[in-house]
C-alpha positions as CSV (number, residue, x, y, z in Angstrom):
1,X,104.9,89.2,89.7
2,X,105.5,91.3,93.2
3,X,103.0,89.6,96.1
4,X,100.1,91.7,96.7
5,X,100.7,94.1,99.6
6,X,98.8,94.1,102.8
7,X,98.0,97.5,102.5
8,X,97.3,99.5,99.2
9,X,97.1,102.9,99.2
10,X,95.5,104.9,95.8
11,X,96.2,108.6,95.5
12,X,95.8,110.9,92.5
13,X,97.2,114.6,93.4
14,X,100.8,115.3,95.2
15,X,99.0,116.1,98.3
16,X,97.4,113.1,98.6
17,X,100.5,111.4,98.8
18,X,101.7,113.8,101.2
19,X,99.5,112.6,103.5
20,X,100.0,108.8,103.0
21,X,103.4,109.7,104.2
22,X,102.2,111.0,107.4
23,X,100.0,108.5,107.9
24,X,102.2,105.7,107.6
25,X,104.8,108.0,109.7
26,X,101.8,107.4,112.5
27,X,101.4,103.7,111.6
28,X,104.0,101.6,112.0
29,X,103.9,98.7,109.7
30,X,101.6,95.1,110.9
31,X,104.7,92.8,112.4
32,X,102.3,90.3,110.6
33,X,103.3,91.6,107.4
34,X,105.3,90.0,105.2
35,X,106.4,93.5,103.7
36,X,107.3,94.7,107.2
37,X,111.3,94.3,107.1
38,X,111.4,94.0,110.9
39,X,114.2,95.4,112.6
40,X,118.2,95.7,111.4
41,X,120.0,92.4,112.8
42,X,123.5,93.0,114.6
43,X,126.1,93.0,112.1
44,X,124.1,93.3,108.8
45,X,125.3,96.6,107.8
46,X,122.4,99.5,107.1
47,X,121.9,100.4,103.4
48,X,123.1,104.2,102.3
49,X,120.2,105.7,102.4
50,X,119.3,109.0,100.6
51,X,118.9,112.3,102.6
52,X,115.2,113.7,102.5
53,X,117.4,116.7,101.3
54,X,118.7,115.0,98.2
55,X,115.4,113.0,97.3
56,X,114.3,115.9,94.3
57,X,117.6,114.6,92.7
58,X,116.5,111.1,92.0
59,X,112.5,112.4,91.4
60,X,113.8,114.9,88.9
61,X,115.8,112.2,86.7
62,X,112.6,110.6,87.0
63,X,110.9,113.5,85.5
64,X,113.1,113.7,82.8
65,X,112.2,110.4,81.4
66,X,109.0,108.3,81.4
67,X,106.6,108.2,84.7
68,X,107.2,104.7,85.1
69,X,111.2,105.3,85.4
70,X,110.1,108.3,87.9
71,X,107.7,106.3,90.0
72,X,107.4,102.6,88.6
73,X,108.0,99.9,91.1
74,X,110.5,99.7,93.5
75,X,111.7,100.3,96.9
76,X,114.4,102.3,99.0
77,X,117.7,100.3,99.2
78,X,116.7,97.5,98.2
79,X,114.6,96.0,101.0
80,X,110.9,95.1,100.8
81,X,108.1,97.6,101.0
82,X,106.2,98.6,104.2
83,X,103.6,100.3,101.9
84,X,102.1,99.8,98.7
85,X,100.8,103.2,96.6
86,X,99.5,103.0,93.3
87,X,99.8,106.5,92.2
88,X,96.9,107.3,89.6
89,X,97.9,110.8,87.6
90,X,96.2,113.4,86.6
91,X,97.1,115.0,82.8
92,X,98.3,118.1,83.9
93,X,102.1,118.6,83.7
94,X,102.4,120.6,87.0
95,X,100.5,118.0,89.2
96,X,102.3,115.0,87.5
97,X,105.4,116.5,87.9
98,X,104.7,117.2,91.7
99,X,103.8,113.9,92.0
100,X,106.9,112.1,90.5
101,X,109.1,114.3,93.1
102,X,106.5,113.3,95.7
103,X,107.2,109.4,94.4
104,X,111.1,110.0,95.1
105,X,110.0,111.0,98.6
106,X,108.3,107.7,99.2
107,X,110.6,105.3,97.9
108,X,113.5,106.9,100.2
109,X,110.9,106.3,103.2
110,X,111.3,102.4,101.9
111,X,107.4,102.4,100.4
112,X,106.8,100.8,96.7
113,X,105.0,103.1,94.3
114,X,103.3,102.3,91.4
115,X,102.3,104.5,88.9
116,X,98.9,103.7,86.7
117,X,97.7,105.5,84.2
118,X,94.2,105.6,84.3
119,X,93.0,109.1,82.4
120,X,93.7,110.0,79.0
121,X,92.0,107.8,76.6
122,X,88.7,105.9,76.2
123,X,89.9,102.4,77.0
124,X,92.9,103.6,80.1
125,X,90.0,103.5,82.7
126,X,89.4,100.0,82.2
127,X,92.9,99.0,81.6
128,X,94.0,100.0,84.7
129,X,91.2,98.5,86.8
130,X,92.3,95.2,85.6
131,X,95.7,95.7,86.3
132,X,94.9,96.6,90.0
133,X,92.1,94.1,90.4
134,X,94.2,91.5,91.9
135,X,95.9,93.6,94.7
136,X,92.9,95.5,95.0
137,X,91.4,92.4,96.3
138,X,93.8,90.9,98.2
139,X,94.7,94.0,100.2
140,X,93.7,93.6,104.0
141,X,93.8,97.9,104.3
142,X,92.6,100.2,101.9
143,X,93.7,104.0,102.2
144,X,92.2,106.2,99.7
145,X,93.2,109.8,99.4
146,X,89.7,111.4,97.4
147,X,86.4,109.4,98.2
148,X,85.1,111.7,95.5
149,X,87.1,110.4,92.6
150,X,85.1,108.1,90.2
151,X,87.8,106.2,89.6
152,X,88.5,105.0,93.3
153,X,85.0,104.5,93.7
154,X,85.1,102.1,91.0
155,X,88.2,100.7,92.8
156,X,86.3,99.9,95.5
157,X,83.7,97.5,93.9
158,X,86.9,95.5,94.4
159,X,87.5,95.9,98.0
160,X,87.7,92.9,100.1
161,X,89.2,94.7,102.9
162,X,87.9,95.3,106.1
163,X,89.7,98.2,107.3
164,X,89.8,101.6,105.1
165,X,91.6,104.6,105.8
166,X,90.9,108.1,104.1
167,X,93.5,110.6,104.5
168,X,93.3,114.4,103.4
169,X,92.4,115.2,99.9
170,X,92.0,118.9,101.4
171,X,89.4,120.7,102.4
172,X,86.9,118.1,100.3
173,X,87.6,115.9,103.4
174,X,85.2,118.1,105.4
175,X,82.2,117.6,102.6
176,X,82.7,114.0,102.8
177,X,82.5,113.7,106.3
178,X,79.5,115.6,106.6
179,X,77.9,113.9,103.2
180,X,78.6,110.3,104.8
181,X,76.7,111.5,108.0
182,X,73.9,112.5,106.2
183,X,73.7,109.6,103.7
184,X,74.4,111.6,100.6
185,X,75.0,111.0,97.5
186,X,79.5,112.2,97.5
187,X,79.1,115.2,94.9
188,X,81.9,118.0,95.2
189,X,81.0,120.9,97.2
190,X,82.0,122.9,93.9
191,X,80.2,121.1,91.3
192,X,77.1,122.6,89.6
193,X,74.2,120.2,88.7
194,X,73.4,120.2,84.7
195,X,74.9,119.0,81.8
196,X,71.8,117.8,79.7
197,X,70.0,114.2,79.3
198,X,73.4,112.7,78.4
199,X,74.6,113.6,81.9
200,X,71.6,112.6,83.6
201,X,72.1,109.0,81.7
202,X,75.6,108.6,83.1
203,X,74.2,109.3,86.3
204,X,71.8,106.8,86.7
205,X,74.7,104.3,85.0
206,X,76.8,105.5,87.6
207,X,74.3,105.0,90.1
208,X,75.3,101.6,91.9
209,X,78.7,102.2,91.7
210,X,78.2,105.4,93.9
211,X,75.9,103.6,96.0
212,X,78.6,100.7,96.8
213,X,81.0,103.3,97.4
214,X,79.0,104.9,100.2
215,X,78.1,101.3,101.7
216,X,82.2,100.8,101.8
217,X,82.9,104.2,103.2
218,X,80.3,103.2,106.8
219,X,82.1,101.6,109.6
220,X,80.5,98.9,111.3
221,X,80.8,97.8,115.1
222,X,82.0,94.8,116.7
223,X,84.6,93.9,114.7
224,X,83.2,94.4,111.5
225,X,84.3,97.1,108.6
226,X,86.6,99.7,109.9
227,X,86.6,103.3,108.4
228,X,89.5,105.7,109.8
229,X,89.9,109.4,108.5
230,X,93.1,110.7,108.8
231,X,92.9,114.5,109.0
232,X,93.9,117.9,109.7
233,X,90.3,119.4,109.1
234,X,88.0,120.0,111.6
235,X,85.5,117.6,111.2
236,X,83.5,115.1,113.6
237,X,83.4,111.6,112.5
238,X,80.2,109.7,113.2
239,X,78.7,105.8,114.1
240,X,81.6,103.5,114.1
241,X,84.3,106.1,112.0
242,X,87.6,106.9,113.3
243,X,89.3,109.7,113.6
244,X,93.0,110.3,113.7
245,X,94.6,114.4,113.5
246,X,97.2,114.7,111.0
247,X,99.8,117.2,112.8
248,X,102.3,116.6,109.6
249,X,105.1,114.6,112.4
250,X,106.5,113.6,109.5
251,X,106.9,116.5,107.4
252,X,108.3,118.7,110.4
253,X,110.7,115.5,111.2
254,X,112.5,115.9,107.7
255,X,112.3,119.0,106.9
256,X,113.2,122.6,108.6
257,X,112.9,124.5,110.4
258,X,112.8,127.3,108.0
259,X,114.7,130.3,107.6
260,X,112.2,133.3,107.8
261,X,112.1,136.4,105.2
262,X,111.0,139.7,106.6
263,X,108.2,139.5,103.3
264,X,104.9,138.4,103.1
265,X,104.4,135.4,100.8
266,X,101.0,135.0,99.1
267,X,99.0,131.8,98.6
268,X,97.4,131.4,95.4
269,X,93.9,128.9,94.9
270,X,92.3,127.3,92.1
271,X,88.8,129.4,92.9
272,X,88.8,131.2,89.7
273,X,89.3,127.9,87.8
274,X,86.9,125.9,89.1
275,X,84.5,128.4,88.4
276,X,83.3,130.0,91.9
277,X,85.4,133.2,92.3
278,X,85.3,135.6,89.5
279,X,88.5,136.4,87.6
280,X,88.8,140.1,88.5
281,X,87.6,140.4,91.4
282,X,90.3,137.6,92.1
283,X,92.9,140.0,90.4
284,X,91.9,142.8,92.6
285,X,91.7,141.2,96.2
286,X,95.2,139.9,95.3
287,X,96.2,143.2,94.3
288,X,94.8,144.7,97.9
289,X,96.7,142.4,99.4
290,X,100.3,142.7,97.9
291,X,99.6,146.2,98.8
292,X,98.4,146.1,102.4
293,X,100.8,143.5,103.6
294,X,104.0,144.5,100.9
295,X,103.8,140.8,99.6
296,X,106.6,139.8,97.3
297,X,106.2,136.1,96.2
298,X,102.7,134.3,95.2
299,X,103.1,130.8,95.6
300,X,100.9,129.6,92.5
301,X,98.2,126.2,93.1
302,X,98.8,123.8,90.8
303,X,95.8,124.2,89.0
304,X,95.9,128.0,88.3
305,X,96.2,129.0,84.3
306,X,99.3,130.4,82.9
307,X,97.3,133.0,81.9
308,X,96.0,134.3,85.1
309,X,99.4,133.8,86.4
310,X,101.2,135.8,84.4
311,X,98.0,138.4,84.3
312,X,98.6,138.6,88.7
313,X,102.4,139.1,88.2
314,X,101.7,142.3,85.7
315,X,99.3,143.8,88.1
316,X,100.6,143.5,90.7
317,X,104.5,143.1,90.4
318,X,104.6,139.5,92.6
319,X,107.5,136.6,92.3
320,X,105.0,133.8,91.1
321,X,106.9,130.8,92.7
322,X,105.6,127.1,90.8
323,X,106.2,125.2,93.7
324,X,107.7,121.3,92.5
325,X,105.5,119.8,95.8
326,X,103.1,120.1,97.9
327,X,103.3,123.9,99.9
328,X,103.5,122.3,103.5
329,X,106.7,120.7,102.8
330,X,108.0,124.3,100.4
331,X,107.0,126.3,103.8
332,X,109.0,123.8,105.9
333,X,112.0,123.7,104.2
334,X,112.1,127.6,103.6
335,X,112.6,130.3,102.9
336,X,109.7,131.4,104.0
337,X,107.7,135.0,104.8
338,X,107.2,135.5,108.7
339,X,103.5,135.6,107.3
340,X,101.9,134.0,104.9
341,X,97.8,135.0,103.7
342,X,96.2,132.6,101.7
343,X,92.4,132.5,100.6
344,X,89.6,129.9,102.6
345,X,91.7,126.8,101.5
346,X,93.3,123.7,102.9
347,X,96.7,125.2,103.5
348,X,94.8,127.6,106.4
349,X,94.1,124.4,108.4
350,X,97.8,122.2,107.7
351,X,100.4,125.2,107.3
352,X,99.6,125.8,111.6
353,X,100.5,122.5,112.4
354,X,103.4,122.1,109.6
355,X,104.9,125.2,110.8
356,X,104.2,124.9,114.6
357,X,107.3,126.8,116.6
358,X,108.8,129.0,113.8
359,X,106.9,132.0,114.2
360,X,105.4,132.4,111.0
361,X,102.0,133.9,111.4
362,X,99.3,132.0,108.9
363,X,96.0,134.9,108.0
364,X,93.3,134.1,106.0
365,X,91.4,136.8,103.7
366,X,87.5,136.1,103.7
367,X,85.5,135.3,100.3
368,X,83.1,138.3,99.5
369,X,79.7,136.9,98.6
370,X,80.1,139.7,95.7
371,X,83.4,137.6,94.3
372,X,81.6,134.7,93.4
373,X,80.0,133.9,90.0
374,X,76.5,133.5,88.9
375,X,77.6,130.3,88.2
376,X,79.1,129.2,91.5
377,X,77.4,126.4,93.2
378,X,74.8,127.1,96.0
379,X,77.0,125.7,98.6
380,X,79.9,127.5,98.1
381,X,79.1,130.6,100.0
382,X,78.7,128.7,102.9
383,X,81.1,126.0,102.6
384,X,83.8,128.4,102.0
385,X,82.9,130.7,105.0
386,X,83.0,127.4,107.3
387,X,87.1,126.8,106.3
388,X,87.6,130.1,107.3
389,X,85.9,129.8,110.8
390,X,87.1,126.6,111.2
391,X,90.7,127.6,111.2
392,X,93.0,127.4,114.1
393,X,96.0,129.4,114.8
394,X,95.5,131.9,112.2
395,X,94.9,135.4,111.9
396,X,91.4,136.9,110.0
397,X,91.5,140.0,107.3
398,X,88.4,140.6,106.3
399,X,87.5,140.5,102.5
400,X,86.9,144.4,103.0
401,X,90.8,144.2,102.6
402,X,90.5,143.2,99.1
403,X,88.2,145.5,97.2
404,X,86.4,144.5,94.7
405,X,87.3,145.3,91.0
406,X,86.3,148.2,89.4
């Protein structure tokens, strides 16, 4: 059995991950450790290491056979881990396979991954909690990458620690800030109320699991419980939180700088699929655009259907491009448009500081109150219109630009 690691890090979508990296880029490892390797010694000769370049070689032989061959235990040349990360995947093929390559990336940076299956079957939840339990206890730092995930708030029941970090789980990050300050219940700024009596029962079930959860996630003074959010949304922490800016040092360290296409790339968003934008009016903003800006590639979220995908590409003529990880480090390592336009999302606020000096120009098309659906929550209007002021460094194009269908 591998000794517990001082610092145990739980993240369940590629950029999550992502932003562990550049975190522990920022955070050199406690010379306490006993996982910190320390420096090289004169004479002991360094370990080949891989080239960032190279790393999709190793995650896509992982990919090719089981997760736990792609992202099971283990560490870059051999030496001990600085990190620990439990990755816990979600079902979908595009986000686990993003997430292997992601893996590869963190093992050549000399961090252990783990990779847990938690999801897909009654009894997987439980199984997994009590194979974490034990480092989940004994960890001294905690960084969590979605304070909104039912599963990582039942991790922290466990929590001993008194020092947890959040890092960027998108644009969520800015709800949960906000939510904490208040002393909300953490609900996604997307999710709709409803679902019956059964729902309402799981609620209340749910209930002090939530509420321990929010007790975990306030930071007390004078020593006590530390909460740090590492972040490249605009947000103010409050009381005793933290606040460190993710500037992605690490991704523009490895990667780039780009080589820069005369097009305009497209950023796709999982709007329509979680229910708040409507499908054609979707189709016929996107179609504006292409047109407006002579956009040539649409770089797809991970979430977004096949079928809408392929529905975009015949309407419109685009490239649809399935990035294999996250689109801060795609960008980086180019090619890349001179401008990109994506929708209110979480790229509007990281591309800016991923792509600081190359020129590329980042624009952000406004949501149309008219695009959303009768079914779209009641803060989505709002929340949505505060990315888009929020952003800096990026150019506006107002949702007049994209017509609505019809």
């Amino acid at each position: 059995m591998t000794p517990s690691a001082h610092t145990l890090a739980f993240v369940e979508s590629p950029v999550q991950l992502l932003n562990v990296l550049e975190w522990a880029h920022l955070h050199p490892a406690d010379p306490a450790d006993p996982s910190d390797p320390g420096p090289l010694l004169d004479g002991v000769p360094r370990q080949r290491e891989q080239r960032a370049g190279q790393a999709g070689g190793a995650a896509g032989r992982g990919a090719a056979g089981s997760p736990g061959a792609a992202a099971g235990p283990g560490t870059a040349a051999g030496g001990p881990a600085r990190l620990r990360i439990v990755v816990l995947p979600p079902t979908d093929p595009m986000s686990r396979g993003q997430l292997r390559r992601m893996a590869g990336l963190a093992r050549d940076e000399g961090h252990e991954v783990r990779w847990q299956e938690a999801r897909g079957g009654r009894l997987a939840p439980l199984k997994a909690l009590a194979a974490l339990a034990r480092d989940v206890r004994a960890a001294r730092r905690v960084v969590i990458g979605d304070p909104f995930s039912r599963y990582v708030q039942l991790l922290l029941t466990l929590v001993r620690a008194e020092e947890l970090v959040v890092v960027d789980d998108g644009t969520a990050t800015m709800e949960f800030v906000a939510q904490t300050a208040r002393g909300e219940r953490l609900v996604r700024w997307h999710r709709v109320g409803g679902g019956g009596a059964a729902a309402r029962v799981r609620e209340l079930a749910y209930a002090p699991v939530s509420a321990t959860a929010r007790r975990r996630f306030t930071a007390a003074g004078g020593g006590g419980r530390r909460v740090e959010v590492f972040t490249s949304m605009p947000v103010t922490v409050h009381g005793a939180m933290t606040l460190r800016v993710n500037e992605f040092a690490w991704t523009r360290a490895r990667f780039g700088p780009p080589r820069l296409t005369k097009g305009t790339d497209l950023v796709g968003t999982s709007l329509v699929e979680t229910g708040v934008v409507d499908p054609a009016r979707y189709l016929a903003a996107v179609r504006a655009l292409t047109r407006e800006h002579g956009a040539t590639r649409y770089f797809a979220h991970r979430r977004e259907s096949p079928e809408k995908l392929r529905a975009l590409s015949e309407a419109t003529g685009l490239e649809i491009v399935r990035p294999d990880l996250p689109l801060e480090l795609i960008a980086r390592r180019g090619p890349v448009g001179r401008t990109i336009v994506s929708f209110p999302s979480t790229v509007v606020h990281t591309l800016p500081y991923a792509l600081t000096g190359t020129g590329v120009t980042v624009a952000v098309c406004d949501i149309d109150p008219d695009w959303l659906t009768g079914s779209a929550s009641p803060r989505a209007r709002s929340f949505l219109a505060g990315v888009t002021d929020t952003a800096r460094d990026v150019r506006r194009l107002p949702a007049q630009a994209a017509p609505a269908a019809g």
